[in-house]
TORKOL-4160 file (C-alpha; in steps of 0.2 Angstrom, whole numbers, padded with zeros to 4 digits, m for minus):
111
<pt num="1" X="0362" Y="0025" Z="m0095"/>
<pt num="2" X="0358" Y="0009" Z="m0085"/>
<pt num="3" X="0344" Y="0010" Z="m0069"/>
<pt num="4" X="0347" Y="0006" Z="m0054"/>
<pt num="5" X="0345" Y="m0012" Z="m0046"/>
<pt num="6" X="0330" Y="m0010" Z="m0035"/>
<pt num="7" X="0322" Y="0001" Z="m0050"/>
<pt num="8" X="0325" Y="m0016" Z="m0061"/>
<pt num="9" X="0318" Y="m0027" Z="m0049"/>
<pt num="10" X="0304" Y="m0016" Z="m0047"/>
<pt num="11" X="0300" Y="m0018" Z="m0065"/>
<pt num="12" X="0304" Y="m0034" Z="m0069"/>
<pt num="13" X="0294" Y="m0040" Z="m0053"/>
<pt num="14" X="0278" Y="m0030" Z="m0060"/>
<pt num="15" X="0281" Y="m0039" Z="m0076"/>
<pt num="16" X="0265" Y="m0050" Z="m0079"/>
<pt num="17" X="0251" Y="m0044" Z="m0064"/>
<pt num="18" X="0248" Y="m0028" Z="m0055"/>
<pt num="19" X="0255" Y="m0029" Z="m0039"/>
<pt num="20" X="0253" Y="m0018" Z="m0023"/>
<pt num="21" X="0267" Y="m0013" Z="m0011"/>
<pt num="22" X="0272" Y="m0027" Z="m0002"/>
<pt num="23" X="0268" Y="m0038" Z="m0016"/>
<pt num="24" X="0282" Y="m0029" Z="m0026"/>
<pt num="25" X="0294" Y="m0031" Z="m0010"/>
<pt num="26" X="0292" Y="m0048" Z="m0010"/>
<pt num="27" X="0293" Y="m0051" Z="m0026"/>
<pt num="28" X="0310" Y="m0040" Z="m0029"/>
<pt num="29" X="0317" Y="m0050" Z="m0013"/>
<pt num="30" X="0313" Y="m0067" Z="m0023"/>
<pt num="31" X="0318" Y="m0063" Z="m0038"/>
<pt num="32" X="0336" Y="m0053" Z="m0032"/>
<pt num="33" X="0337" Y="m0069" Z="m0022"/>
<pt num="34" X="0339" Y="m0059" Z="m0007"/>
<pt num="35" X="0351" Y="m0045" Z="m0014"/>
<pt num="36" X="0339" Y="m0031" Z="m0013"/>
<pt num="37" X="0327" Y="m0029" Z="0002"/>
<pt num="38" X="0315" Y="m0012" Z="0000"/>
<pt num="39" X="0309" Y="m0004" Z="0011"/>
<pt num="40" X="0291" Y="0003" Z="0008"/>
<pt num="41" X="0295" Y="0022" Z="0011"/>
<pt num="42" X="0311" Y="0019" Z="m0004"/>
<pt num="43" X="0298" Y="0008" Z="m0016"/>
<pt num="44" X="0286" Y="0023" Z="m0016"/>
<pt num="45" X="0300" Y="0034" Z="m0020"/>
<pt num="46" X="0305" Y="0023" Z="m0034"/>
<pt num="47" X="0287" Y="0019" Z="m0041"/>
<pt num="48" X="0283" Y="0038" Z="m0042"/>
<pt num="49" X="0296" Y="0042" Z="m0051"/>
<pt num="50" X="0292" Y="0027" Z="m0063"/>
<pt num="51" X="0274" Y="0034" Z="m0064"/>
<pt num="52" X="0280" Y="0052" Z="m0067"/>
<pt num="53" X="0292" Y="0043" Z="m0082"/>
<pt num="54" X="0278" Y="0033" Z="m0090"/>
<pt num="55" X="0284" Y="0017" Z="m0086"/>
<pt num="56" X="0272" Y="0013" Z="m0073"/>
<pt num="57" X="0253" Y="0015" Z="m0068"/>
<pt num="58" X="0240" Y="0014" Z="m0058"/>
<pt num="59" X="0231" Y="0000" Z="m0059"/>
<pt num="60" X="0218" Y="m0001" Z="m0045"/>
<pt num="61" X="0215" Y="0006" Z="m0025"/>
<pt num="62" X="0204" Y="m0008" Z="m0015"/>
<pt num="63" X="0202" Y="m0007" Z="0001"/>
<pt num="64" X="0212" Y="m0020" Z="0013"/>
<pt num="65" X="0208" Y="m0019" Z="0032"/>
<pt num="66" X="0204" Y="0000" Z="0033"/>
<pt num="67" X="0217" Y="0004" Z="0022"/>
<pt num="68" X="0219" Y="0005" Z="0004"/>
<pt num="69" X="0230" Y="m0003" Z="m0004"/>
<pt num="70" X="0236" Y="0002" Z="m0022"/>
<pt num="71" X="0241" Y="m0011" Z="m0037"/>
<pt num="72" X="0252" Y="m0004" Z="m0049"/>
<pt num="73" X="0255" Y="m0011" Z="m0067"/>
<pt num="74" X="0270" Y="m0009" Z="m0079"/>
<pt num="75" X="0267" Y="0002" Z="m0095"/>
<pt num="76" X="0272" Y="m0003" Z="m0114"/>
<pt num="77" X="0285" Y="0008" Z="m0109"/>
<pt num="78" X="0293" Y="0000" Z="m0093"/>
<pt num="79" X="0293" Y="m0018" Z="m0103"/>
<pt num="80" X="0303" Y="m0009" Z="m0116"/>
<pt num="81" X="0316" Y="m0001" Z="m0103"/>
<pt num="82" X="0316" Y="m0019" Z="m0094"/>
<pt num="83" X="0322" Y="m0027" Z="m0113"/>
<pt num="84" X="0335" Y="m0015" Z="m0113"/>
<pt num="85" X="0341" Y="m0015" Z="m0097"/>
<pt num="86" X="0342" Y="m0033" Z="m0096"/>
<pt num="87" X="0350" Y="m0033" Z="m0114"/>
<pt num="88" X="0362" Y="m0021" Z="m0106"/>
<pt num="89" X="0366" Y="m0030" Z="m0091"/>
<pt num="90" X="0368" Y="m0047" Z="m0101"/>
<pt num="91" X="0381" Y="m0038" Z="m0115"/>
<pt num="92" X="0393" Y="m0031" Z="m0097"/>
<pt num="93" X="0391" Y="m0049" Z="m0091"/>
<pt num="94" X="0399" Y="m0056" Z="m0108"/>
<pt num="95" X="0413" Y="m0043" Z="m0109"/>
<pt num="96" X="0415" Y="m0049" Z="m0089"/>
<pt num="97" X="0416" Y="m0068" Z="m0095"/>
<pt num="98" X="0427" Y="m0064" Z="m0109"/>
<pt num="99" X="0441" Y="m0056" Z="m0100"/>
<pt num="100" X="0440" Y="m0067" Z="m0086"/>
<pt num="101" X="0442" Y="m0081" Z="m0098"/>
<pt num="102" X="0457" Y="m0071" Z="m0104"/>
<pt num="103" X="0464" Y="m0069" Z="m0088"/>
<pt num="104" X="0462" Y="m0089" Z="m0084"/>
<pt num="105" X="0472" Y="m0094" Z="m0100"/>
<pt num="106" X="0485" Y="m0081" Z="m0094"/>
<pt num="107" X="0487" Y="m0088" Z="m0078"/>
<pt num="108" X="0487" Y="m0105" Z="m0083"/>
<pt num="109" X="0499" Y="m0103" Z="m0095"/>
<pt num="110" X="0511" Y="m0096" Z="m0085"/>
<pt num="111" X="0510" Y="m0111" Z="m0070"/>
């Protein structure tokens, strides 16, 4: 069963650092090139329920202007649902591209 696009982005954008909130929103804005804009109370949903399925952790709390502030890192796990999501994603993508191809010599043979 495929994830969800924010869930993706989530994980793809904790790919390489621990990031905290709004680092992760920033970074799934960037990298969705716009498409997907979190809000902080739906990333929290999402990132508990990727720390309740293993494919995320807690890295650090620091403290950050009276607050704290959490970083969260990807597991082993969430780098391996990334692979295969993305290998999903990629495999749709090429039945798209080949029926559209399909549909192009269709069309231009029948004008």
């Amino acid at each position: 069963m495929s994830m969800s696009e924010p869930t993706f982005f989530v994980l793809t954008a904790l790919i390489g650092e621990p990031r905290h909130g709004y680092g992760i929103v920033g970074e799934v804005d960037q990298l969705s090139g716009g498409r997907v804009q979190l809000k902080i109370g739906s990333l929290y949903g999402i990132l508990d329920r990727l720390v309740s399925e293993g494919l995320v952790e807690l890295d650090r709390e620091e403290a950050y202007h009276g607050r704290l502030r959490r970083y969260y890192r990807i597991t082993n796990a969430g780098l391996e649902a990334v692979r295969a999501e993305a290998a999903h994603q990629a495999a749709n993508a090429r039945a798209a591209a080949r029926r559209l191809r399909s549909i192009n010599l269709q069309l231009g043979e029948a004008s």
